[in-house]
C-alpha positions as CSV (number, residue, x, y, z in Angstrom):
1,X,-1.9,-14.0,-4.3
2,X,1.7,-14.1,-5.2
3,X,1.9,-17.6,-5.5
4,X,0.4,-17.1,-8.9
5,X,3.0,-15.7,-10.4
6,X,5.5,-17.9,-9.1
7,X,3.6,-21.0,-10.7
8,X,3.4,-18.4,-14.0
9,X,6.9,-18.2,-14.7
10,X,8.0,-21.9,-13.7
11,X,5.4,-22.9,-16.0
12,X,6.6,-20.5,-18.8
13,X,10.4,-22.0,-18.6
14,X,8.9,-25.2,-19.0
15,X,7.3,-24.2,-21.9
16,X,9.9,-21.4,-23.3
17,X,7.4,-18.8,-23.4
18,X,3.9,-17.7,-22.4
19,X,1.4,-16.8,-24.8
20,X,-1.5,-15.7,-23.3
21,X,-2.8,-14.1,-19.6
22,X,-6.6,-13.9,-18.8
23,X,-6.7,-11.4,-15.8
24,X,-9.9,-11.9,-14.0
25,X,-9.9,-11.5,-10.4
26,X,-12.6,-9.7,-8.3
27,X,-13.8,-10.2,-4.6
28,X,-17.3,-8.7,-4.3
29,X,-17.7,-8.2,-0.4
30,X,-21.3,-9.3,0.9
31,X,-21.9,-6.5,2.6
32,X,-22.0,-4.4,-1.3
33,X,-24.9,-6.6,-2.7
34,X,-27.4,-5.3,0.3
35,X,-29.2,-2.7,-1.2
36,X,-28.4,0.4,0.7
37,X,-26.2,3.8,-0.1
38,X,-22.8,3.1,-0.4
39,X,-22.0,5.7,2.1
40,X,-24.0,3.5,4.6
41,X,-21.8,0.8,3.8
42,X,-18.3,0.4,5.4
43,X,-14.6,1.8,4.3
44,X,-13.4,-1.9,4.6
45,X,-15.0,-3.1,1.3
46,X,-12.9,-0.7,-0.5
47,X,-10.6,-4.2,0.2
48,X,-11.8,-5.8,-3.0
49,X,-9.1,-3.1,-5.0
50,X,-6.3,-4.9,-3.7
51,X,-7.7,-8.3,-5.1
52,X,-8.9,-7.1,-8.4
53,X,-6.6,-4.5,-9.8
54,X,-3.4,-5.2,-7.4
55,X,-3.6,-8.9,-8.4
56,X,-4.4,-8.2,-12.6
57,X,-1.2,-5.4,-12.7
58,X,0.9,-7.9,-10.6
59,X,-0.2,-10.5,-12.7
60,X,0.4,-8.6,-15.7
61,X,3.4,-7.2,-14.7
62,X,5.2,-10.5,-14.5
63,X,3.5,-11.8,-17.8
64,X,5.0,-9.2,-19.8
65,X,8.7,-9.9,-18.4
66,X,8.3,-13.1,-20.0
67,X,6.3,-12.1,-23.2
68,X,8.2,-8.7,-24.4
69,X,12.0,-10.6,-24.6
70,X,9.8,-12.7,-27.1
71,X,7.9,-10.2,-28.9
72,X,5.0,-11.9,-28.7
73,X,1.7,-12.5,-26.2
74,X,-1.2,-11.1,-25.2
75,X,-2.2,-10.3,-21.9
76,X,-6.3,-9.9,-21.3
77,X,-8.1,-8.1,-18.8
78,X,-11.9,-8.9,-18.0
79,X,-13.6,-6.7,-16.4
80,X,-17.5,-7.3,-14.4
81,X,-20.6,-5.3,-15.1
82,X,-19.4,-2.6,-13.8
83,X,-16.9,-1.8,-16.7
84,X,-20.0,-1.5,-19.3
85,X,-21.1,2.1,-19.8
């Protein structure tokens, strides 16, 4: 996971800036897609938070230490179906 940013910024010098960062990261355990309660389901999938939003804010984070010196970039997050309302 924090390779990522590592290959980010190396790739930003290259270019002398970054423009744009598509945050989309999301692991969906299999246990969630069997349709039961979630309360039936175990603690342990509450594990996809630290790949989804740890990994977009890190991900972000280091985008906008390249982007703000600049004044310029945008940094995108997707989000699944859950995000519609």
């Amino acid at each position: 996971m924090l390779a990522l940013p590592a290959r980010l910024r190396s790739r930003a010098r290259e270019q002398g800036r970054l423009d744009l960062l598509v945050n989309n990261a999301f692991a969906l355990p299999e246990d969630l897609t069997t349709p039961k309660p979630f309360w039936e389901k175990p603690l342990s999938s509450w594990q996809m938070v630290d790949v989804g939003v740890r990994s977009n804010f890190v991900a972000a984070w280091h985008a906008a230490q390249l982007m703000v010196p600049n004044r310029s970039g945008l940094i995108v997050a997707i989000s699944g179906y859950v995000g519609v309302t």
